[in-house]
C-alpha positions in Angstrom: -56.9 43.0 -35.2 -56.8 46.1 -36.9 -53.0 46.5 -39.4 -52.9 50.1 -40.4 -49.3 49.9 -42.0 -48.4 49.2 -45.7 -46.1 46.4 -47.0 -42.6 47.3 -47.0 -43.3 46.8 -51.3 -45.8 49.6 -50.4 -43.6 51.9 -48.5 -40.8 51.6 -51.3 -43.3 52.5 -53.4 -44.0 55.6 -51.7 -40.6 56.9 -52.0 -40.1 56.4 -54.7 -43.3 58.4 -56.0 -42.4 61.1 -53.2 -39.0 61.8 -54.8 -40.6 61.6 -58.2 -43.0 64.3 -57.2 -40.7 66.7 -55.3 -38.0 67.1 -57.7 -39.7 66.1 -61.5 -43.3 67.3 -61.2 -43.7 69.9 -58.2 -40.9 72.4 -60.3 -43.1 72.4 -63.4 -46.5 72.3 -61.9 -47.3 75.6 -62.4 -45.9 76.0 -66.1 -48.4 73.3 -67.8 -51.0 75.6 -66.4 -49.4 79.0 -67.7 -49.0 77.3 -71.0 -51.9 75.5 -71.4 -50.4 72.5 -72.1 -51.0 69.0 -71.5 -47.2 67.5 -70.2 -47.9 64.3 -72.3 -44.0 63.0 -71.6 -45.1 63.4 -68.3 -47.5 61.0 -68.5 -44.8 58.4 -70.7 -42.6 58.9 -67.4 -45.6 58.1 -65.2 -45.6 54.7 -67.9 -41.9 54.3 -67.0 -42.8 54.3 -63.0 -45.7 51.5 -63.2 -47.7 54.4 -62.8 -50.0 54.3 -65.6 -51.1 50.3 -65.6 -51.3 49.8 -61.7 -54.8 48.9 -62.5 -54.3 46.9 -65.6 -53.1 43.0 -65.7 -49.7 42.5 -66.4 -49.9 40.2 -69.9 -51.2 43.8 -70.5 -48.1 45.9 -69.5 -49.6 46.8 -66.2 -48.5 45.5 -63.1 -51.9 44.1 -61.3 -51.2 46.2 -58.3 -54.1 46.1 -55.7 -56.0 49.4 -55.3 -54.1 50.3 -51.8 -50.8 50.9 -53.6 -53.3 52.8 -56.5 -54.2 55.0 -53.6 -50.4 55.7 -52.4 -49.7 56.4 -56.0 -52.8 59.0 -56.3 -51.6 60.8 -53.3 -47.7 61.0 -53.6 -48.2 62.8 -57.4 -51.5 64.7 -55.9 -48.6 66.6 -54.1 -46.2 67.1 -56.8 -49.0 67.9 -60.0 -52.5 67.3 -59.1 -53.4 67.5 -62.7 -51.2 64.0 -63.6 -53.1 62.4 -60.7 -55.4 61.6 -64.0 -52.7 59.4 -64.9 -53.6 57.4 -61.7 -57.5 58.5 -61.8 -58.4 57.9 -64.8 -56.5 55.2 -66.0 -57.2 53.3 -62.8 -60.8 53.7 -64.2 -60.4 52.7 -67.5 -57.9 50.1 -67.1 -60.3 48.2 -64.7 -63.3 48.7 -67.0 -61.2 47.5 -70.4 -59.9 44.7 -68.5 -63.1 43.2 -67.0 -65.4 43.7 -69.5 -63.7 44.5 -72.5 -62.6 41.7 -75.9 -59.2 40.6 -75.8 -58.9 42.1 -78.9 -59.4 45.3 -77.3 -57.2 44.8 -74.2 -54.4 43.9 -76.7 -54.8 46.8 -78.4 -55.1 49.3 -75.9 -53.8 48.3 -72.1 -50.4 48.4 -72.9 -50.4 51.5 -74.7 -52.6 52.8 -71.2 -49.6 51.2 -69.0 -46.9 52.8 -71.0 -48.7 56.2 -71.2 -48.4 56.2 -74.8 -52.4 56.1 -75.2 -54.4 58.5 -73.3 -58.2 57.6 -73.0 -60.7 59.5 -71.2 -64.2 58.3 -70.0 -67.6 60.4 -71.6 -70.6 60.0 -69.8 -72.0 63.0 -68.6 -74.2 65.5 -71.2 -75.3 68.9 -70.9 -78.8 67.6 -69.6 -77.5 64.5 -67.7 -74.4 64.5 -64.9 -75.4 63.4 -61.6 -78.4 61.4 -63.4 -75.7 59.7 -65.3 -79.4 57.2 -66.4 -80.3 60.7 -68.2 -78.1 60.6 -70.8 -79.8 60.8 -74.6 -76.7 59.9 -76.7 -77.7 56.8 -78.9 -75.9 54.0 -80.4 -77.7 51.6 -83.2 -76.5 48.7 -84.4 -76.4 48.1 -88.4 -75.0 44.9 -89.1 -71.1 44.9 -87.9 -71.2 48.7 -86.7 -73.0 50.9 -84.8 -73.5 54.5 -85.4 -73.4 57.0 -82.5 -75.1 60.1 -82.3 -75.3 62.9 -79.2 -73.1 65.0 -77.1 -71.2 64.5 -74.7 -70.0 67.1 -71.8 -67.5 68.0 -69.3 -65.2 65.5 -70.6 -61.8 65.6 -69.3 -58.8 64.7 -71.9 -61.3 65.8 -74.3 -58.5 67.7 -75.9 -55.8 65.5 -75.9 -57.6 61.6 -75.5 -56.3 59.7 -78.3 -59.8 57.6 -77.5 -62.6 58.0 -75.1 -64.9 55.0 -73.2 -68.3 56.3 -74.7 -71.6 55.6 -72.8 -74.4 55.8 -74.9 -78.4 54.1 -75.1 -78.5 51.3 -77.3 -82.2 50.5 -75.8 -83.8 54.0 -75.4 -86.9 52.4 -73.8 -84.9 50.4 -70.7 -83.6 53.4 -68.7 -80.2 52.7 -66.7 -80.6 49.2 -68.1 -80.4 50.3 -71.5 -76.9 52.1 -71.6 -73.6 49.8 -73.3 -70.2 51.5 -73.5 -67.8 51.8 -76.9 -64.4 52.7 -77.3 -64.3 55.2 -79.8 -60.9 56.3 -81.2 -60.6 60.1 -81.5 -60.1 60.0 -85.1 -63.2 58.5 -86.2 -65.4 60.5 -88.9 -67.9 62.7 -87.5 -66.1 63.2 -84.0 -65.1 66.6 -83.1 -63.7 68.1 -80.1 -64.5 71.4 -78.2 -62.2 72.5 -75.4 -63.0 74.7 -72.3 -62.0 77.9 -70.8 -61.7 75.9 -67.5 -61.0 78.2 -64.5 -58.3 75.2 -63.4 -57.5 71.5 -63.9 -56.6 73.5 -67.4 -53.9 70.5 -68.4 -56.4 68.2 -68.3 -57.9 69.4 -71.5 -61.5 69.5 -70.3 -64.3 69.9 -73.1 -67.1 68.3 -75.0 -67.3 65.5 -77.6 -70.0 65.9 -80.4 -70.8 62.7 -82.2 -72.6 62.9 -86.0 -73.2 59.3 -87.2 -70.1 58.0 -85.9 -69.5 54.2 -87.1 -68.0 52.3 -84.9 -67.5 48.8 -85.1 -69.7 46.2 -83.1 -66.2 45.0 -82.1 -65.4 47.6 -80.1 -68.5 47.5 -77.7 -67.2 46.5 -74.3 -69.0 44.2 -72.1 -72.5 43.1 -73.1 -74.7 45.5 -74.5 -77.2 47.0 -72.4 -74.6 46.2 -69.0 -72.3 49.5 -69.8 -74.5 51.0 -66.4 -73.1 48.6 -64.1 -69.8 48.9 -65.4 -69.2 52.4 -64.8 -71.2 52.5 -61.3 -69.1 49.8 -59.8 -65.9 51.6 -61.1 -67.0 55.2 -59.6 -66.1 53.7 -56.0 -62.8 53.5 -56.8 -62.2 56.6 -58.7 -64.0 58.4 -55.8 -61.8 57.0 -53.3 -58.5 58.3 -55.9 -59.9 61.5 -56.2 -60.1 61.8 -52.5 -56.8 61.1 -52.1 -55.3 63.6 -54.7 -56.8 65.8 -53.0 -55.4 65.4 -49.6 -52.1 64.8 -51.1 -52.4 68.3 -52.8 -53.8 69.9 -49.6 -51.2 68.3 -47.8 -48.5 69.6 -49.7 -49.7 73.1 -49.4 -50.2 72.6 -45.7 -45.9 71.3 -45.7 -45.2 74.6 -47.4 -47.5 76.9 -45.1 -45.5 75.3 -41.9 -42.1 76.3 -43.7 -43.4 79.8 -44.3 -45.0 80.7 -40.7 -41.5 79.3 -38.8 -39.4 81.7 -40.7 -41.7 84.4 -41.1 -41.8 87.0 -38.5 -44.6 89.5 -36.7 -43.9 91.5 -34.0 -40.2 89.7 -32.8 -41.8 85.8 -33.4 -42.2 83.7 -35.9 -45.7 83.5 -37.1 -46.1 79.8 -36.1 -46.2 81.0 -32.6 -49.2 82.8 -32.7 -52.5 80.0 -31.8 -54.5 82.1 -34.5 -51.8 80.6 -36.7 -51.1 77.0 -35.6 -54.1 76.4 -34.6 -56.1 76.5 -38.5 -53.0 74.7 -39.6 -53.8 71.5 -36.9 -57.3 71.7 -37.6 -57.1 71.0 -41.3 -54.4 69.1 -41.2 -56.5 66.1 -38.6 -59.2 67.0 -41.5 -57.5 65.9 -44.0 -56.0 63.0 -42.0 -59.4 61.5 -41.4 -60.0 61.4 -45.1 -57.1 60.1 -46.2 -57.4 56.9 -43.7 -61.3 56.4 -44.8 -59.7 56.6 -48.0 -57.4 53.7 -47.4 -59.9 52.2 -45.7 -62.4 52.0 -48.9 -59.8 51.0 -51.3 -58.8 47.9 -48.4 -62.2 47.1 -48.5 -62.5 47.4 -52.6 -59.6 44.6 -52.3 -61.2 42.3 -50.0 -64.1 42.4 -52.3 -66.5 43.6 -49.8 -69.0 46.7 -49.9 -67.3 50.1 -49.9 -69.9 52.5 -51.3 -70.9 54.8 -48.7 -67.3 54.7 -47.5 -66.3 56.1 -51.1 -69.2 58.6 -51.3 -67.8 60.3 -47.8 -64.3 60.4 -49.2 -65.5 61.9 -52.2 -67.6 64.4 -50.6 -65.6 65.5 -47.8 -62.3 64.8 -49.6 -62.5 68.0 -52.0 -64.3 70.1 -49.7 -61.6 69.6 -46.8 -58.5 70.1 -49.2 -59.9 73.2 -50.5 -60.9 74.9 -47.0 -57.0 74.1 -46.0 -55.4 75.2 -49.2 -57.8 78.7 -49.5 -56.1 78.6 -45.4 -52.9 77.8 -46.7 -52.9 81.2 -49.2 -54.1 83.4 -46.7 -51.5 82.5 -44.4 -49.0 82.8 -46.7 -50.1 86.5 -47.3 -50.6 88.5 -50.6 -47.4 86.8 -52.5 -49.7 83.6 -52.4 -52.4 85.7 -54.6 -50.1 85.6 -57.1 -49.3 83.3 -59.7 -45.8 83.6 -57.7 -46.7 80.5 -55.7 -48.5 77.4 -56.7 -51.5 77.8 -54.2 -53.7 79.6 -56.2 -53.8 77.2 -58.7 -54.1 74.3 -56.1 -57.1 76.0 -54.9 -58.6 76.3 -58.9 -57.3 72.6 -59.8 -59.0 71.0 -56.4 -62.5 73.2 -56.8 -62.8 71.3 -60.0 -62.8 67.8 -58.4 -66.1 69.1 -56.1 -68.3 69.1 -58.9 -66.4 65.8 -61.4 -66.9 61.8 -60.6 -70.7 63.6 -58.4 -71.2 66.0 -56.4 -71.2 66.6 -52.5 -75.3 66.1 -52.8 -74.9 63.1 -54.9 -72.6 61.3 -53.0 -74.9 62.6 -49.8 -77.8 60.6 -51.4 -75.5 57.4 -51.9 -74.7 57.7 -47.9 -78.5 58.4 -47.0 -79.6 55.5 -49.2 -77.2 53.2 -47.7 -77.8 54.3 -43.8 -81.5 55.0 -44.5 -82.7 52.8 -46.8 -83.0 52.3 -50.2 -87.2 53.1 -49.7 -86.5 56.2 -48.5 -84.2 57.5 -50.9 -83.6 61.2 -51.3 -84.5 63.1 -54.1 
């Protein structure tokens, strides 16, 4: 039988998070974005909540938490600050890389500095001439003796401007492909580094830019996993980062859509309250049963990711409908709340910029449409 309800751990969990979200993060969620500013005590309180390590081993600092809860956390703070979702995102990703595949020198260094929020370290894969063929990428790494020295570039980074290290994927076998990539962790502060920030139109606390790399020596210690196997790694980690970033997402839509219900009920039109009129109610139900689908194949992929059994195609549909459907109700949500919501009055505007971003980052709708084709179709008929 079918047991759609969470453990009452689970549910504590939750409100904890929800009450977190409503009165620490939503009052400020604007002001990070005004100021350009990454909220990096934020992310120390996020530590303070278990939020940070839910992904990481606890002789780490972490808690071990299975990637359900991960998911409640990634949608309770999706409502308060979508941009400290990363906090769940991202470190979710990187914990569960570093702690597979990484030394134990390494996951003593670093995973408790992740869990406590301390440490913020970003993932760099994609490059101006490779994203969704993440196999493209031309950054090198060559070994000489106990070091290797990194060259390239890397693009569309987020934390670039504030990661105090970043989980670098680069060719250490030019000649082998996919099967030729191994991942580094590379400290921010290494010579020949340097950091370029965006102009992003949103997700602006995030810190978003590129990485440029000019014989950087790093040491053979700090290659993570085997060489040659950094492909794998990351792959198998993007179906639970897509599933996440789904449920940000909804959480953010979802908050807007809360808001949007207050507003029609006390607004008026012509003697009623708006919420009366079906042109009204009617968009709000439709996205809101949208954005409920998602959320439970959401929870249904990350269920799935802990019974160890195949979730891809399940991940690819959350993260291609999961964007698109939060920011078709929150661009619904603005309109409805009239021209005050075009303002930088209300946080929907920047909801709308902040969840756009997450359509293109962790692949596109048309990549993740080829992951669901090749699964459903076949892997000899792949899409191109």
């Amino acid at each position: 039988m079918l047991d759609y309800t969470f453990t009452e751990e689970q549910d504590q969990f939750r409100k904890i998070l929800h009450d977190f979200a409503r009165d620490e993060l939503l009052p400020n969620y604007t002001k990070w974005d005004r100021e350009t500013t990454t909220p990096r005590h934020l992310w120390k309180k996020l530590g303070d909540l278990g939020v940070n390590g839910l992904r990481i081993p606890e002789e780490y600092g972490g808690s071990g938490a299975d990637c359900v809860t991960t998911g409640i956390a990634a949608e309770e703070i999706g409502r308060g600050d979508f941009n400290l979702t990363y906090a769940v995102m991202l470190n979710g990703l990187v914990g569960e890389i570093l702690a597979k595949h990484a030394s134990s020198a390494i996951k003593n260094e670093w995973l408790p500095q992740i869990a406590s929020g301390d440490k913020i370290v970003g993932i760099a894969i994609t490059e101006p001439s490779a994203g969704t063929d993440a196999g493209g990428i031309t950054s090198t790494a060559i070994r000489y003796g106990d070091y290797y020295i990194l060259n390239g570039e890397k693009s569309g980074i987020s934390v670039a401007t504030c990661g105090d290290a970043f989980l670098i994927f680069a060719k250490t076998d030019p000649t082998q492909g996919n099967r030729g990539i191994s991942a580094f962790l590379v400290p921010s502060n290494l010579d020949g580094l340097s950091i370029k920030g965006y102009e992003d139109m949103g997700n602006i606390p995030v810190g978003r830019g590129s990485i440029y790399m000019h014989d950087v020596k790093v040491p053979a210690a700090y290659l993570v996993g085997e060489e040659n196997k950094g492909f794998s790694q990351v792959m198998n980690g993007f179906d639970l980062s897509r599933l996440l970033i789904g449920l940000q997402c909804v959480g953010a839509a979802m908050q807007s859509i809360d808001e949007t219900i207050e507003h029609v009920k006390l607004r008026h039109s012509f003697g009623k309250p708006l919420a009366t009129y079906q042109g009204v109610a009617f968009p709000i139900v439709t996205h809101h049963t949208q954005l409920e689908l998602i959320k439970w194949q959401a929870y249904r992929g990350l269920w799935l990711r802990d019974q160890g059994m195949k979730h891809s195609q399940v991940s690819s549909t959350v993260k291609w409908l999961g964007p698109k459907y939060s920011v078709d109700a929150i661009h619904e949500c603005l309109l409805l709340n009239g021209h005050y919501a075009y303002t930088k009055e209300l946080p929907l505007e920047q909801r709308l910029r902040d969840v756009i971003g997450l359509e293109i980052g962790d692949g596109t709708a048309q990549a993740n449409q080829m992951v669901i084709a090749k699964d459903i179709i076949g892997k000899e008929y792949r899409s191109y």
